[in-house]
N, CA and C atoms as a LAMMPS dump frame, in Angstrom:
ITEM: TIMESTEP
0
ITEM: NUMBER OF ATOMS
384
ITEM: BOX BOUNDS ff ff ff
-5.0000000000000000e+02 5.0000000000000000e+02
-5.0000000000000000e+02 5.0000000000000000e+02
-5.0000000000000000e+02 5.0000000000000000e+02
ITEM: ATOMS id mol type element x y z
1 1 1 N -412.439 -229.582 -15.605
2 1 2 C -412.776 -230.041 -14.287
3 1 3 C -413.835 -231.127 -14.426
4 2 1 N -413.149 -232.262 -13.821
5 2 2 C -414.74 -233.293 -13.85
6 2 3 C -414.702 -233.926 -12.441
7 3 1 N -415.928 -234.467 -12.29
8 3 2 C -416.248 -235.098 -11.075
9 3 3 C -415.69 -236.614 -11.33
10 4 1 N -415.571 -236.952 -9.957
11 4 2 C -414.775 -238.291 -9.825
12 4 3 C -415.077 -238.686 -8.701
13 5 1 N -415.153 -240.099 -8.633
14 5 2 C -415.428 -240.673 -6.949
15 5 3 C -414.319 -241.55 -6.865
16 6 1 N -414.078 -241.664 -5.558
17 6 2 C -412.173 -242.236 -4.957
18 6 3 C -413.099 -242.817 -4.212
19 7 1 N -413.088 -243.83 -3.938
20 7 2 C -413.123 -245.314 -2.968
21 7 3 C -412.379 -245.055 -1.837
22 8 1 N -412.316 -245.207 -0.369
23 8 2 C -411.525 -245.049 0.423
24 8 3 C -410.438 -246.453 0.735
25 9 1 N -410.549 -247.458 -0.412
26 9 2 C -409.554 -248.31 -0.291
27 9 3 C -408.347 -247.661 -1.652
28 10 1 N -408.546 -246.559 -2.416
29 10 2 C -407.875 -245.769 -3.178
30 10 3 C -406.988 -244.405 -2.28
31 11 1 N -407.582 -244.472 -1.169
32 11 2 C -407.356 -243.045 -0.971
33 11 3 C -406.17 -242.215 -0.583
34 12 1 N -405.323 -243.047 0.069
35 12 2 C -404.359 -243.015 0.095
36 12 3 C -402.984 -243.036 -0.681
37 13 1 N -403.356 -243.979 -1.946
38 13 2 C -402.853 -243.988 -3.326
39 13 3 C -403.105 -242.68 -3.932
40 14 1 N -404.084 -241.704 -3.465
41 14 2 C -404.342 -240.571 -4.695
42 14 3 C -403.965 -239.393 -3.396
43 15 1 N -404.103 -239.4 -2.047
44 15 2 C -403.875 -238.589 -1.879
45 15 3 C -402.573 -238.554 -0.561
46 16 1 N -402.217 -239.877 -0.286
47 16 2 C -401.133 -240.052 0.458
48 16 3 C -401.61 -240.33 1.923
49 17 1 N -400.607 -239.828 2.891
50 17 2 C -401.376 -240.4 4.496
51 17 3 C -400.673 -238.936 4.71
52 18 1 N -400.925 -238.735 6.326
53 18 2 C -400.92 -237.518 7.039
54 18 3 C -398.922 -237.461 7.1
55 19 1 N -398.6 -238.604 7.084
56 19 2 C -397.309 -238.806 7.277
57 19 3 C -396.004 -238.223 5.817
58 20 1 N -397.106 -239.002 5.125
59 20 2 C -396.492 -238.783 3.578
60 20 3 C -397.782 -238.195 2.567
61 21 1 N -398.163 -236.55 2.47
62 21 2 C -398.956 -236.282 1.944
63 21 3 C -398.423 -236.03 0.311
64 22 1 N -399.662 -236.508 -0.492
65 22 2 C -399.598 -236.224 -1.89
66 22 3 C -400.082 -235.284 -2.153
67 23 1 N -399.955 -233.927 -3.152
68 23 2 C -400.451 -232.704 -3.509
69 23 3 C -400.998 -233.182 -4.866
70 24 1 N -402.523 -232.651 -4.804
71 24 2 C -402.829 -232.034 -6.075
72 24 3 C -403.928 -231.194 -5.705
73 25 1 N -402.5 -229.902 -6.252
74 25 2 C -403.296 -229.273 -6.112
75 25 3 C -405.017 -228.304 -7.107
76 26 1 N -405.191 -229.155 -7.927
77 26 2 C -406.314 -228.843 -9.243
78 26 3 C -407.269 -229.942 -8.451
79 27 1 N -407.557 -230.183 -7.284
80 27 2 C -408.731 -231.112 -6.66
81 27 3 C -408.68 -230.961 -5.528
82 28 1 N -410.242 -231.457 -4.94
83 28 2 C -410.87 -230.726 -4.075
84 28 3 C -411.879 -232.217 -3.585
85 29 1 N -411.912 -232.267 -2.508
86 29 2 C -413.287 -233.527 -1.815
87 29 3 C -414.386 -232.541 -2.021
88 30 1 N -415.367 -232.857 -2.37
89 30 2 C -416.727 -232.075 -2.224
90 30 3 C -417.795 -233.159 -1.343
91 31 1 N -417.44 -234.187 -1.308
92 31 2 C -418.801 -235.224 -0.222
93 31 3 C -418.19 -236.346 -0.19
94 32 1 N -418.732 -236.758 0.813
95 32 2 C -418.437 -238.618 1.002
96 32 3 C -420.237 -238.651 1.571
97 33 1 N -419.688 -240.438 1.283
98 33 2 C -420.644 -241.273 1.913
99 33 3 C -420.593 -241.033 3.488
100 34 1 N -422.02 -241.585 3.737
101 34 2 C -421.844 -241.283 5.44
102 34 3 C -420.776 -242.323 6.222
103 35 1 N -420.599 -243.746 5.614
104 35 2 C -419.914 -244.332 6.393
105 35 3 C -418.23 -244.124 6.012
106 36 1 N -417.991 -242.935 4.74
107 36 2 C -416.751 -242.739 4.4
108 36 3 C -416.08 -243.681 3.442
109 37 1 N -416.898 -244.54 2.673
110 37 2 C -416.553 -245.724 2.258
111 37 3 C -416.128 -245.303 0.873
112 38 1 N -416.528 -244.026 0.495
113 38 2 C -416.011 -243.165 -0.649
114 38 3 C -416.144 -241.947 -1.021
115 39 1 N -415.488 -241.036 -1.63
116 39 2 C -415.527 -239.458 -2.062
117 39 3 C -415.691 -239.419 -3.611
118 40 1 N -416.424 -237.841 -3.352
119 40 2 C -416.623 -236.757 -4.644
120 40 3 C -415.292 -236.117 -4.399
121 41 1 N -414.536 -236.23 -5.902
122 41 2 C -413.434 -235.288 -5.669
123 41 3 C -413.722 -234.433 -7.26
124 42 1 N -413.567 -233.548 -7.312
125 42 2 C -413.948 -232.379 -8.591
126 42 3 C -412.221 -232.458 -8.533
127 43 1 N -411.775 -232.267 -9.988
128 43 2 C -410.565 -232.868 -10.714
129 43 3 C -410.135 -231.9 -11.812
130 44 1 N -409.01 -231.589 -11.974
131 44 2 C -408.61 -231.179 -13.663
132 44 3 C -408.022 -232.324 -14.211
133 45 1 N -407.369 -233.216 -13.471
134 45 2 C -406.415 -234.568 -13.492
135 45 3 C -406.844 -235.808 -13.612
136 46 1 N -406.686 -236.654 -14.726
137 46 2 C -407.126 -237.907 -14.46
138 46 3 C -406.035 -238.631 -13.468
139 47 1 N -406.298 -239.958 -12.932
140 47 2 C -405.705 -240.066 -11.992
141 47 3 C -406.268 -242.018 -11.973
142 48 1 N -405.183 -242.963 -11.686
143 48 2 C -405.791 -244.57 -11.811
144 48 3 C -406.719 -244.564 -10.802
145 49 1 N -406.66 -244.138 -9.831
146 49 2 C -407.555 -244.38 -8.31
147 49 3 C -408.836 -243.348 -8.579
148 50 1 N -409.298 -242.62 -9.83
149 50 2 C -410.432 -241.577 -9.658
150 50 3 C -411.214 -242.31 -10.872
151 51 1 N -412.387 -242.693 -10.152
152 51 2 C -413.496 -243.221 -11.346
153 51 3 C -414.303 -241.653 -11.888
154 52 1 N -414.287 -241.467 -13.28
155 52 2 C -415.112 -240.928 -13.841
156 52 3 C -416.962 -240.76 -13.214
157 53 1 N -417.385 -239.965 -13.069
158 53 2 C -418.798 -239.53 -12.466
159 53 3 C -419.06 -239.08 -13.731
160 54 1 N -420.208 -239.372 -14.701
161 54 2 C -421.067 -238.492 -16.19
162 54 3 C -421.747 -237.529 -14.936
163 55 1 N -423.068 -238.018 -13.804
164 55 2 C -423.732 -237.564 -12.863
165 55 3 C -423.447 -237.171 -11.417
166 56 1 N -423.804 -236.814 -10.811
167 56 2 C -423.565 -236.62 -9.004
168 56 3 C -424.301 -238.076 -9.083
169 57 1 N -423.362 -238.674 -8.785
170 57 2 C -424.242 -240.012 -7.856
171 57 3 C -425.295 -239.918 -6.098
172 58 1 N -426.233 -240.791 -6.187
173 58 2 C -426.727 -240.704 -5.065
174 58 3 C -425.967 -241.341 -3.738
175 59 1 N -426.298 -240.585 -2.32
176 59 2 C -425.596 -241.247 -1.632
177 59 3 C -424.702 -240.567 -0.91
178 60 1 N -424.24 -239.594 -1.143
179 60 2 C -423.832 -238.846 -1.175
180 60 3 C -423.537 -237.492 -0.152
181 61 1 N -423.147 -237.368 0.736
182 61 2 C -423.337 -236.024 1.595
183 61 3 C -422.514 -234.923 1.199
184 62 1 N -423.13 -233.441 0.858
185 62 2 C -421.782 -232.269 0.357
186 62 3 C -421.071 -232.217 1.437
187 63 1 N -419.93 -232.186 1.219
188 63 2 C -419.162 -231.958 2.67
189 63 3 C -418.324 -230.473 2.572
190 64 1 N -417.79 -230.064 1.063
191 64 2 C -417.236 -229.047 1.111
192 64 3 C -417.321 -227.781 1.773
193 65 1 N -418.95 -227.2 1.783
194 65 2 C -418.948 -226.151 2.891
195 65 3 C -420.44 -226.154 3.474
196 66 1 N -420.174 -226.977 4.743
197 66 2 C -421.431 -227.512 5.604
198 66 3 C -422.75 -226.732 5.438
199 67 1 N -422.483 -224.989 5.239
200 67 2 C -423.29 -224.212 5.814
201 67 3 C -424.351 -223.926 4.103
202 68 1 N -423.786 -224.49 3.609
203 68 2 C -424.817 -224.711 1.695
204 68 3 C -425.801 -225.821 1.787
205 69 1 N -425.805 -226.717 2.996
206 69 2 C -426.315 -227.928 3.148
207 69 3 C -425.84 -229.106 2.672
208 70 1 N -426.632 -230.392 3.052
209 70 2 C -426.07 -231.652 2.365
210 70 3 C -426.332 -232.121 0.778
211 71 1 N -427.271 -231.164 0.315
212 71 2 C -427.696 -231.775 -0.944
213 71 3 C -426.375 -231.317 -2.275
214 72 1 N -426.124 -232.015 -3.093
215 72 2 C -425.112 -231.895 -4.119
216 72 3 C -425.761 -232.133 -5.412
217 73 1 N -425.271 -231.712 -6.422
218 73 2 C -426.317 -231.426 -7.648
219 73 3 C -425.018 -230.399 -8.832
220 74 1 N -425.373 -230.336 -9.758
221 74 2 C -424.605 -229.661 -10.707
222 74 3 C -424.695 -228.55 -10.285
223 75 1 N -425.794 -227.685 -10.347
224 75 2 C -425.33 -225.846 -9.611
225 75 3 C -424.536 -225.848 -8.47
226 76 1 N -424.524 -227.2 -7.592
227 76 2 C -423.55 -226.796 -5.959
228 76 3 C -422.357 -226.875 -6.765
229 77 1 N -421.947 -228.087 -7.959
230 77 2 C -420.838 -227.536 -7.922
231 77 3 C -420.193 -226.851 -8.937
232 78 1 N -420.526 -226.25 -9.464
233 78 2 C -420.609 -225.142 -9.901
234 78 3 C -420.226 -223.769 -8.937
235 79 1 N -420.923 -223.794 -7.717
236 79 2 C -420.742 -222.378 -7.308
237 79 3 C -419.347 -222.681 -5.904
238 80 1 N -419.158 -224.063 -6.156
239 80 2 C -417.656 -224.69 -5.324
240 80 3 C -416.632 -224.434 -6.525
241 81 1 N -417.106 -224.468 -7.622
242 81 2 C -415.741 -223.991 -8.342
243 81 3 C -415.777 -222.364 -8.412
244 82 1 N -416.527 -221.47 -8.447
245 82 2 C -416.754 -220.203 -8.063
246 82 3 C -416.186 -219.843 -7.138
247 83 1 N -416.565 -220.729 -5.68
248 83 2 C -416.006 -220.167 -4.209
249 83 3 C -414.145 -220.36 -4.599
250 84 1 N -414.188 -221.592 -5.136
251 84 2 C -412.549 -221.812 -4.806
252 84 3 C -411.587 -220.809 -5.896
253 85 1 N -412.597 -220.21 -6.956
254 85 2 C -411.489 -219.36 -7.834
255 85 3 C -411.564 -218.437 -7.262
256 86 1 N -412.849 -217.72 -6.307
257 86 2 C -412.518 -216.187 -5.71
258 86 3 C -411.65 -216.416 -4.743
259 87 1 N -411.542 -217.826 -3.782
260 87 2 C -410.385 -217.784 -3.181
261 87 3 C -409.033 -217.859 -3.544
262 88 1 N -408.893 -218.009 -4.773
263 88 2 C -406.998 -218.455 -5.509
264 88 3 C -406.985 -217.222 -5.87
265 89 1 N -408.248 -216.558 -6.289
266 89 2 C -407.639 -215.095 -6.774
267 89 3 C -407.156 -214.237 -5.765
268 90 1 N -407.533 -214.324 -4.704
269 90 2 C -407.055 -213.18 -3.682
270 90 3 C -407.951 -211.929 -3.919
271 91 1 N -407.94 -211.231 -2.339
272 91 2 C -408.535 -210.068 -2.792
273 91 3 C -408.807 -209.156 -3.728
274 92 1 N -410.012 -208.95 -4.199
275 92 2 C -409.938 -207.692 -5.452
276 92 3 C -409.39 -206.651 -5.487
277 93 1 N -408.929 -206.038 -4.111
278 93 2 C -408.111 -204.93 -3.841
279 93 3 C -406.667 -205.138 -4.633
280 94 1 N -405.942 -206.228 -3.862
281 94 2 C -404.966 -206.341 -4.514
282 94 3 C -405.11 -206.927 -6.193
283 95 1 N -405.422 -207.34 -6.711
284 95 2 C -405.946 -207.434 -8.025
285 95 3 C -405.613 -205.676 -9.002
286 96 1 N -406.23 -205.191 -8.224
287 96 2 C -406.841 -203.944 -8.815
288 96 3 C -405.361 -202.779 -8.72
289 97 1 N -404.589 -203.864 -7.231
290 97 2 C -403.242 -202.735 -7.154
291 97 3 C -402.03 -202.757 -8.206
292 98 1 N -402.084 -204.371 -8.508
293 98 2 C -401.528 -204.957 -9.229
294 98 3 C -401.331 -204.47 -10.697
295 99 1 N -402.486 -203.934 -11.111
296 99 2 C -402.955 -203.493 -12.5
297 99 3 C -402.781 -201.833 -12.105
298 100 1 N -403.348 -201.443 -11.165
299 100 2 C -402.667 -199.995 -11.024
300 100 3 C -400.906 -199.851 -11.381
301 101 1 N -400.58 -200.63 -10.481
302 101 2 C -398.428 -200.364 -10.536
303 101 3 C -397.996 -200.687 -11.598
304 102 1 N -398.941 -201.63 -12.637
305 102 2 C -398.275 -202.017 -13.856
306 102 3 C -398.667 -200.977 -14.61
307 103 1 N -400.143 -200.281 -14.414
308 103 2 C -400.297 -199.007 -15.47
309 103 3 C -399.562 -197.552 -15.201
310 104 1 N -399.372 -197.398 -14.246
311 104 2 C -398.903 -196.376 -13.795
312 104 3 C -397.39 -196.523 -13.98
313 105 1 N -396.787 -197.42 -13.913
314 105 2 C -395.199 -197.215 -14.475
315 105 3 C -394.9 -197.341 -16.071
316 106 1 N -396.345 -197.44 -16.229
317 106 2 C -396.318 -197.413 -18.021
318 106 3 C -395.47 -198.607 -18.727
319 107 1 N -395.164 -199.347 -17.942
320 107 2 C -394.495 -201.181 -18.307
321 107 3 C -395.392 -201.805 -18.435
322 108 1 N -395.694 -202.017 -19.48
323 108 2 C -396.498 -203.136 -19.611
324 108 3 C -396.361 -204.522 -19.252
325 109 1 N -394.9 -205.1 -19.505
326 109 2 C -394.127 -206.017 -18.95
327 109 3 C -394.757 -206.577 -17.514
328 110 1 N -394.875 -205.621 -16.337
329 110 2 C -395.441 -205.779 -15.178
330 110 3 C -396.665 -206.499 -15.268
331 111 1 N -397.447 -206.221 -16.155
332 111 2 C -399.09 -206.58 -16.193
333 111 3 C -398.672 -208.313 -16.05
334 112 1 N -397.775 -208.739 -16.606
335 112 2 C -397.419 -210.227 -17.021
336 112 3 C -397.948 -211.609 -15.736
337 113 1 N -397.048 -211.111 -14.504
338 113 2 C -397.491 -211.7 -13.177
339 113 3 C -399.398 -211.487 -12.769
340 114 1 N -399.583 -210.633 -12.926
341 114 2 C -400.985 -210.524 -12.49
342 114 3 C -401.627 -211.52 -13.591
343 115 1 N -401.253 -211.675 -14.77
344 115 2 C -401.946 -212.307 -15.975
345 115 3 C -401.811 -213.845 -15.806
346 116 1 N -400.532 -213.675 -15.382
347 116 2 C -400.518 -215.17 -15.37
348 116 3 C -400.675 -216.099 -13.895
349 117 1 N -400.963 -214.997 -12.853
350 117 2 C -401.873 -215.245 -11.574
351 117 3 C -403.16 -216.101 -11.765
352 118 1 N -404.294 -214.73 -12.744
353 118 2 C -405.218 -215.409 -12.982
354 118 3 C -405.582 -216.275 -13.882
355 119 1 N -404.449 -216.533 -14.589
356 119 2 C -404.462 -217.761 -16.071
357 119 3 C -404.289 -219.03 -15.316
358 120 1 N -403.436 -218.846 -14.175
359 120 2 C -402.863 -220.042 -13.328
360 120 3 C -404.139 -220.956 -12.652
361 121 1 N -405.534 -219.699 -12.078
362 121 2 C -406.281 -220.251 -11.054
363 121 3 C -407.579 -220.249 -12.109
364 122 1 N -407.604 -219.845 -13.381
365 122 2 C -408.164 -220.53 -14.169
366 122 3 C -408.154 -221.896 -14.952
367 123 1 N -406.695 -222.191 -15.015
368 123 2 C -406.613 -223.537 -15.332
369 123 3 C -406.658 -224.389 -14.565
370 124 1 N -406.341 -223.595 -13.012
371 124 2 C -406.517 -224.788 -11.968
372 124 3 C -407.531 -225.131 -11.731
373 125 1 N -408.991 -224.757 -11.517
374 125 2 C -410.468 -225.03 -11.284
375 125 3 C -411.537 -224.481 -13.035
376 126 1 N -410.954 -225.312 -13.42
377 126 2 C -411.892 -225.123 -14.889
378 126 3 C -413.327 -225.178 -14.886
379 127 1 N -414.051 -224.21 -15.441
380 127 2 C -415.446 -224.763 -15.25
381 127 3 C -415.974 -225.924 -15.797
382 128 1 N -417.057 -227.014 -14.974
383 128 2 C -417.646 -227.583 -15.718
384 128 3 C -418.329 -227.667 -17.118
């Protein structure tokens, strides 16, 4: 996963229009500028329209989840790749049922889908 900033004269090239949307799904906007003139997008994908970020550039507003505030920094995103894997994982309940029905029918075979559930939403949001 790396950080990347998209230009909003790119943006459409990387992520399509409302009409004709492009999926990717291994990325995420985390901030724009205030006048929108460009985005933080956190990435597994390189991509021609995504400039490489080494730093969080200044300038910057978090936009991903308002209620963390505006400031952005390596721990915010960090705990945005946290929020978004507890969300791909799905409830721990079901997690936990998943691994019950595969132990309890004594198939191991079964365990396979749950494994490769969370192998899936690990490769999709990699940690920094």
């Amino acid at each position: 996963m790396k950080l990347y900033q998209l230009s909003a004269s790119k943006f459409a090239s990387y992520f399509g229009t409302p009409q004709n949307p492009i999926s990717h799904p291994g990325s995420v906007i985390i901030a724009q500028r205030p006048d929108c003139s460009a985005f933080l997008v956190l990435s597994n994908t390189d991509h021609e329209a995504l400039t490489v970020q080494p730093t969080v550039p200044s300038g910057f507003d978090f936009t991903y989840c308002q209620e963390w505030g505006l400031t952005i920094n390596d721990d915010v995103m960090n705990e945005v790749i946290r929020d978004l894997r507890r969300k791909d994982y799905g409830p721990i309940g079901d997690q936990l049922d998943a691994i019950w029905h595969a132990m309890n029918n004594g198939d191991t075979p079964k365990i396979e889908p749950f494994y490769s559930h969370i192998q899936s939403v690990k490769n999709r949001w990699t940690k920094l």
